[in-house]
N, C-alpha and C positions, 0 to 999 in steps of 0.2 A: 272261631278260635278254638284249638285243641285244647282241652284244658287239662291235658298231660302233657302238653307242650308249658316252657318252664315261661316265664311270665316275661317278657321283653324289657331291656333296659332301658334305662331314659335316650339313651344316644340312639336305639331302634325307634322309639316310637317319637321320638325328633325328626330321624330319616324320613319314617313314615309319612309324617306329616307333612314333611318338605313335595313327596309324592303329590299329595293330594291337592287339586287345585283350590276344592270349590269346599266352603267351609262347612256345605251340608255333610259333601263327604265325611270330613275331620271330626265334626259329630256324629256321624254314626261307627267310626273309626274309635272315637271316645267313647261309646256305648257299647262296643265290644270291645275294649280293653275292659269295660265291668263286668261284663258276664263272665270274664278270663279270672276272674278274684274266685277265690279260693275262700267257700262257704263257710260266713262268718256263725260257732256253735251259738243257738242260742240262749247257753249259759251265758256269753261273752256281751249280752243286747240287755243292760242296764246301766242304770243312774252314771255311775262311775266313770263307765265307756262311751258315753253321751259325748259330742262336739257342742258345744255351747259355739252359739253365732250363725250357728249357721238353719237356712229356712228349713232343710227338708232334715230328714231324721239324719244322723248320721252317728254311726258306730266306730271307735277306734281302740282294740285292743292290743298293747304292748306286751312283749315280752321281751325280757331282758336279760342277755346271757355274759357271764364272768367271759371276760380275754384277758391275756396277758397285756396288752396294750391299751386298754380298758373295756367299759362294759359294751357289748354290740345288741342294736335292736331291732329286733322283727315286730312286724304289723301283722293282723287281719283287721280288717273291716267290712263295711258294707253300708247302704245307704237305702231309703226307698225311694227313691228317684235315681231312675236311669244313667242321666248326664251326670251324676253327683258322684254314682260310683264309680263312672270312669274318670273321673278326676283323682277321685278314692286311688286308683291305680295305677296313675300317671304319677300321684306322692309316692307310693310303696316303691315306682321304679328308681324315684330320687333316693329314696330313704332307707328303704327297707334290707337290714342285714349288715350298714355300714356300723363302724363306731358309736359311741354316742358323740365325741369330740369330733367327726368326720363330721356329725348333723349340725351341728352347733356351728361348723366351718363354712357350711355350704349357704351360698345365696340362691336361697328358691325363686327370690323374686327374678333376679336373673336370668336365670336355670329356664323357669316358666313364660319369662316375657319372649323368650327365644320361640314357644309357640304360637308368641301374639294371640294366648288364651282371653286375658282380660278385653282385648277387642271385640271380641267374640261371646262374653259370658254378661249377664247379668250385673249393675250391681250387687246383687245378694248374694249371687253363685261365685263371685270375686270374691264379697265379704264372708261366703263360708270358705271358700279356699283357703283364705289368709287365717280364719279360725284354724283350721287341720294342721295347717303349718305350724301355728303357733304352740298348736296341743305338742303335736311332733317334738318341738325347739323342748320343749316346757318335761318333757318325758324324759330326752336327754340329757337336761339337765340335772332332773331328780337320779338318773340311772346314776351318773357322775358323782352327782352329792352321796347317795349312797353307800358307792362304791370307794368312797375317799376313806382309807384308815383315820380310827381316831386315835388325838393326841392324847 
């Protein structure tokens, strides 16, 4: 993957995956959507931006930016396991740049069972997935609480 090339939407890397037959493919297809991520500073690799739940390391830094329609948020991340990060980049295609109320709206489990990932992963790597999300939901809601004027 170019990694001047801009990072594939979830609807690309669905098509993709519809491509591929064989599921080894689709994992290594998900292990280069990680190397496609966009290198997490390691300022950003502490306590804070920890994913709690999940086995292998995993990093989730939020940025959140003022809209006129509310606040919008971007990710970097990163993981030390291979298959972790490209899952890492499979969320940022669902997530990453929407609203925070657009995140709050969307069903990932939906979204995701569309790749028949959970067939495929782990228990643990399921239960860190759903961790990520959760962190994800849990951000856009603080971005929103935040961003609510007080009375």
């Amino acid at each position: 993957m170019d990694d001047r090339r801009s990072s594939p939407s979830f609807e690309d890397i669905l098509a993709d995956f519809e491509l591929l037959d064989d599921w080894e493919d689709r994992y290594r297809y998900v292990i280069e959507l990680g190397r496609g991520l966009e290198p997490l500073p390691q300022t950003e690799r502490h306590a804070a931006n920890k994913v709690q739940g999940c086995v292998s390391q995993v990093w989730l830094a939020t940025k959140v930016d003022p809209d006129k329609g509310g606040p919008r948020l971007t990710f970097q991340g990163d993981s030390d396991a291979h298959i972790v990060r490209g899952l890492v980049a499979i969320l940022f295609a669902l997530y990453s740049g929407k609203r925070a109320d657009a995140i709050l709206n969307l069903d990932a489990n939906d979204l995701l069972e569309q790749l028949h990932l959970n067939d495929h992963l782990t228990p643990q790597r399921s239960n860190g997935l759903m961790a990520m999300v959760k962190r994800i939901r849990r951000d856009a809601s603080a971005a929103i609480a935040s961003a609510a004027p007080l009375h």
